[in-house]
N, CA, C and O of each residue as an XYZ file, in Angstrom:
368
protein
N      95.598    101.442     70.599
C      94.496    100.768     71.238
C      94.968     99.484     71.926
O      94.672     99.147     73.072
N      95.685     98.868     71.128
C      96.298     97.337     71.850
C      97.354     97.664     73.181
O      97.590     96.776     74.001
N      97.845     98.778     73.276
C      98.814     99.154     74.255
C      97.380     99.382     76.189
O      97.463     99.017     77.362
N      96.395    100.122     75.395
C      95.069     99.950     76.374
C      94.299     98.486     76.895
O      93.657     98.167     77.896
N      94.723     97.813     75.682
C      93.700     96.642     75.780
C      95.196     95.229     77.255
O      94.987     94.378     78.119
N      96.325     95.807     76.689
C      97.047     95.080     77.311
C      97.224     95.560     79.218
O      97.035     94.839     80.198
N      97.665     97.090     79.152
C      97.401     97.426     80.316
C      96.600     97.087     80.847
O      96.946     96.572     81.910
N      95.202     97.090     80.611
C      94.118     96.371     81.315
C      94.101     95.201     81.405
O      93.361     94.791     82.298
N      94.816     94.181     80.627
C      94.818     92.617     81.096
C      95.548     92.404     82.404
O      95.232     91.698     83.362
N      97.039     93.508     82.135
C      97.801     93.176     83.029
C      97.648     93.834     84.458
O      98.522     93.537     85.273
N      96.552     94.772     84.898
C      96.534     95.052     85.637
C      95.159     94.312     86.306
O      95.018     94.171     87.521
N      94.215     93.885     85.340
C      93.107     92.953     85.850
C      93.600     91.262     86.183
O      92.719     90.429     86.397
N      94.966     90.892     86.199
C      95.390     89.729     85.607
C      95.409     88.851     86.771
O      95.508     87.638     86.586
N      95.316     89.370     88.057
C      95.102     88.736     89.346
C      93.670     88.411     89.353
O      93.264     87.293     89.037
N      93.161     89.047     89.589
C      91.615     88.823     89.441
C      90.480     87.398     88.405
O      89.380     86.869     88.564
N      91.516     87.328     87.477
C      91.228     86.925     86.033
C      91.863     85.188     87.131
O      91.169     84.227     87.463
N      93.154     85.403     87.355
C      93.960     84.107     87.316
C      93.641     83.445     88.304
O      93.906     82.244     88.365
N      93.006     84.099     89.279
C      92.926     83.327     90.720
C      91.627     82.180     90.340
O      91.839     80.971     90.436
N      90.335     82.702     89.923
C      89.428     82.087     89.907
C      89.918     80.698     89.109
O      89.776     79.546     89.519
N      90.454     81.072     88.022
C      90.684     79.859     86.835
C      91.716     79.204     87.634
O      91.341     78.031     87.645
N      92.829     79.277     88.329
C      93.645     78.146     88.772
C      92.713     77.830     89.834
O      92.433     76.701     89.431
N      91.957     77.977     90.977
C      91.301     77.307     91.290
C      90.784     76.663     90.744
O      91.066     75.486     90.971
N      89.641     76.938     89.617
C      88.741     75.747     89.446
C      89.496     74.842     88.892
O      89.319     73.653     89.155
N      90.565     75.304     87.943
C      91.633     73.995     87.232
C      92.143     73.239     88.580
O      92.564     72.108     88.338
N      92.182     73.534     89.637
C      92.698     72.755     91.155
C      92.037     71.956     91.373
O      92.438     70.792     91.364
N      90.555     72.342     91.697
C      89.677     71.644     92.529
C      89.117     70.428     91.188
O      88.929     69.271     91.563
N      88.932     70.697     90.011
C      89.075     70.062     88.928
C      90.101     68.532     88.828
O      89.723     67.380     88.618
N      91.343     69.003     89.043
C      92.671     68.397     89.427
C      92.048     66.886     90.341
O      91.758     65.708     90.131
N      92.100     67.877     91.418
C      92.123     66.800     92.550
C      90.323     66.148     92.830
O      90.047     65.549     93.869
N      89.773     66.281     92.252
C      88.526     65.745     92.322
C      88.550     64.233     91.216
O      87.882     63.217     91.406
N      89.739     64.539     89.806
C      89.959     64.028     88.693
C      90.837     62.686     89.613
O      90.490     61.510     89.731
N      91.749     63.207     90.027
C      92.794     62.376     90.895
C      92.272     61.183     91.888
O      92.527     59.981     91.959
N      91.367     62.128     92.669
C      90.443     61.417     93.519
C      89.782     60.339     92.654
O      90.078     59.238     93.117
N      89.176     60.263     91.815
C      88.175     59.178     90.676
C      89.300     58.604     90.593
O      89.066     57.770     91.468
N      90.467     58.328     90.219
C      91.291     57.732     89.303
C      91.547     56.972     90.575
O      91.079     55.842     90.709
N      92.300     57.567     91.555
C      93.020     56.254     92.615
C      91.899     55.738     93.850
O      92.066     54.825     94.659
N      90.884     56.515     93.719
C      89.491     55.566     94.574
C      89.861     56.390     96.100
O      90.076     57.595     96.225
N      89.857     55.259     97.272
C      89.945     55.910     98.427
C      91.334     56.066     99.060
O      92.240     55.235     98.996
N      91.373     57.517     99.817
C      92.425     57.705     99.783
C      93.121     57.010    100.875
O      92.506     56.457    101.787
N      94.840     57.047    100.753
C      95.341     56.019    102.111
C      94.925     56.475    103.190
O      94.542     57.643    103.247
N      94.906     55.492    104.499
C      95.020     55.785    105.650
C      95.740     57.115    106.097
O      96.821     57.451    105.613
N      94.987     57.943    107.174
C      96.096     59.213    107.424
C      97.206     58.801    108.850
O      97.161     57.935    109.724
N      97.842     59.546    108.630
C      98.839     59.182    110.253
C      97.615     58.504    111.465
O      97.610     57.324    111.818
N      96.873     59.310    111.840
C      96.030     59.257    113.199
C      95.942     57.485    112.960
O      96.082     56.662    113.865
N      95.768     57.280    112.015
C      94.429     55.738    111.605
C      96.011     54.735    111.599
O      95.820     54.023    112.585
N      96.827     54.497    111.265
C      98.108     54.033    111.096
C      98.356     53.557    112.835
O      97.638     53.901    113.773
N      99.638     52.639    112.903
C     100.218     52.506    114.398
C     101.625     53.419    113.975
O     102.050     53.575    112.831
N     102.174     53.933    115.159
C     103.213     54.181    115.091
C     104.395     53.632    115.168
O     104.182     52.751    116.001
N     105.630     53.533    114.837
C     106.821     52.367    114.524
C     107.186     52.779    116.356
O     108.398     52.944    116.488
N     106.930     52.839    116.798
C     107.452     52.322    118.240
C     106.170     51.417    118.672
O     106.298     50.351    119.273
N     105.149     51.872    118.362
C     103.862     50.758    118.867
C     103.885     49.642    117.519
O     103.097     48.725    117.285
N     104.576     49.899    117.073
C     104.456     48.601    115.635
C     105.927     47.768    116.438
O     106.262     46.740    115.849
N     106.516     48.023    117.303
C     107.413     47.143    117.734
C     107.457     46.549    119.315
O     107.952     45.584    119.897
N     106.509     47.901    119.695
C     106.428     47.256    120.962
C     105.414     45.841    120.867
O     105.674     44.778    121.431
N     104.054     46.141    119.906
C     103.438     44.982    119.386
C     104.291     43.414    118.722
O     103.759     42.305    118.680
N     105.464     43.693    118.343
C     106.638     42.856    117.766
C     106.609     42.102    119.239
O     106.106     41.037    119.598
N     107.481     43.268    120.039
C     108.517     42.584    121.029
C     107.286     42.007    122.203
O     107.763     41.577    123.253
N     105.914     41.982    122.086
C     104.973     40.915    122.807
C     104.414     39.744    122.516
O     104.173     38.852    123.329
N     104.164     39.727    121.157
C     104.180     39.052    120.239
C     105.345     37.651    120.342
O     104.913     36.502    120.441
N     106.916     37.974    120.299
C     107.940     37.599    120.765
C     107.533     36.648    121.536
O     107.348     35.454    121.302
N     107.375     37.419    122.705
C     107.996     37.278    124.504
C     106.675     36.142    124.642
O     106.874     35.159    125.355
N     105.079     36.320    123.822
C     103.937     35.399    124.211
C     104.099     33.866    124.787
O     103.441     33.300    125.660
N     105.097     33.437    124.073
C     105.549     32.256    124.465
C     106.297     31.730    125.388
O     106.096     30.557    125.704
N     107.179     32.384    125.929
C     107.919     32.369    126.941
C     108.136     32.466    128.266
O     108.159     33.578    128.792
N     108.332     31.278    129.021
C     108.348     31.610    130.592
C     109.602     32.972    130.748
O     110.771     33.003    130.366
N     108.990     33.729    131.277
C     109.840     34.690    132.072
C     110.140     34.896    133.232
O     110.799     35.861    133.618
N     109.752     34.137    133.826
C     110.492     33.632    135.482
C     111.607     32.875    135.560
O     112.354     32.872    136.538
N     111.837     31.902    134.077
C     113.113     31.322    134.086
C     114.391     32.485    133.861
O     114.382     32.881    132.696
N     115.289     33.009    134.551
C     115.922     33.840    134.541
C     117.651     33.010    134.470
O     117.537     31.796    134.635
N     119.148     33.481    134.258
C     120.155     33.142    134.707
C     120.296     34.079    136.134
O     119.552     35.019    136.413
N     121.298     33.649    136.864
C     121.304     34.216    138.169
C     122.444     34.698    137.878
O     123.406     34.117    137.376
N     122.303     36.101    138.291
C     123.766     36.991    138.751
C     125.003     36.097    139.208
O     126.132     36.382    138.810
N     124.834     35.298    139.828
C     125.932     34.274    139.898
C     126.807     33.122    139.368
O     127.944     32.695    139.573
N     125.807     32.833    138.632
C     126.045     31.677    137.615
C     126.501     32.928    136.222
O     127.367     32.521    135.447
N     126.005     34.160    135.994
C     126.806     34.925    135.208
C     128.912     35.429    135.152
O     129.526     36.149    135.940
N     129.217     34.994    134.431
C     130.677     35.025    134.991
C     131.390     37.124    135.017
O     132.094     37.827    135.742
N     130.494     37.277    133.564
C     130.798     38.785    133.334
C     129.479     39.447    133.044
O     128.505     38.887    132.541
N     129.578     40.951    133.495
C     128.170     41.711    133.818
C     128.364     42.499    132.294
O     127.454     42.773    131.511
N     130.217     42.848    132.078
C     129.360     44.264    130.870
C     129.703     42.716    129.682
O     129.690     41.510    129.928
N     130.012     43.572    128.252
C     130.273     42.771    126.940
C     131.941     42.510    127.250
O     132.758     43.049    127.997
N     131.990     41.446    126.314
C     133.428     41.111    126.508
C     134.573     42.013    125.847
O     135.573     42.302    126.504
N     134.423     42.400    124.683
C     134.907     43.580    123.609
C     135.445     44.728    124.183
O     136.412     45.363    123.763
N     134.378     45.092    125.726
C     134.512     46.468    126.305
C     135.917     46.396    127.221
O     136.955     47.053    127.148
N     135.548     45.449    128.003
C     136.850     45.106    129.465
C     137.750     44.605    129.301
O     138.851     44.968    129.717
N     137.451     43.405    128.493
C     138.611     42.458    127.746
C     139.439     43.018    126.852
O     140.031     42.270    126.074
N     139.548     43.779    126.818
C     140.365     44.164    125.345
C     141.946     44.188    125.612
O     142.652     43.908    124.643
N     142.586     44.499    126.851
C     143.738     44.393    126.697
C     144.525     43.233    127.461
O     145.722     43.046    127.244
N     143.797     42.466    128.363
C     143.627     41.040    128.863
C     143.667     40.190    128.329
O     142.851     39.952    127.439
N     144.664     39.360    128.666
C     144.748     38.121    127.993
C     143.307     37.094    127.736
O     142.239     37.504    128.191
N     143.341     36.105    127.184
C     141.818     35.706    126.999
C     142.011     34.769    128.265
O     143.092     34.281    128.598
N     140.773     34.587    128.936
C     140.776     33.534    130.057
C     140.348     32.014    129.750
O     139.491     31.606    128.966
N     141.194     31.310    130.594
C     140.750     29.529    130.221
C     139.999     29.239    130.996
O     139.521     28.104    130.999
């Protein structure tokens, strides 16, 4: 009789398991939900780290005349010194 009673668990055993891990789920996260209150911000609601810097780099610049420029001429070298200089003696 127990060899009948088991076949039938195990072949009803989908049926049986689905309902109960759901409700133990929705149980779960409803429990979770009470405990930590509201949930974080989602991506959409957030800035993104390029608009979190472009906001930086204006922020920055607010203060600053930007018409005061150096002139291409009064510049002595255009690239870094590290790049061109390297096998050149240093200049006086």
């Amino acid at each position: 009789m127990w060899s009948v009673v088991w076949a039938a668990v195990r072949s009803k055993a989908p049926y049986v398991t689905f309902p109960v891990a759901f409700v133990v789920g929705l149980v779960g996260s409803q429990l979770e939900w009470f405990l930590r209150g509201d949930p974080p911000p989602t991506a959409q609601e957030e800035k993104s780290i390029s608009e979190q810097r472009e906001d930086r780099k204006l922020q920055e610049i607010a203060g600053e005349d930007l018409t005061k420029v150096v002139s291409l001429k009064d510049k002595l070298e255009f690239a870094p010194r590290a790049v061109l200089n390297r096998n050149r003696p240093e200049k006086s």
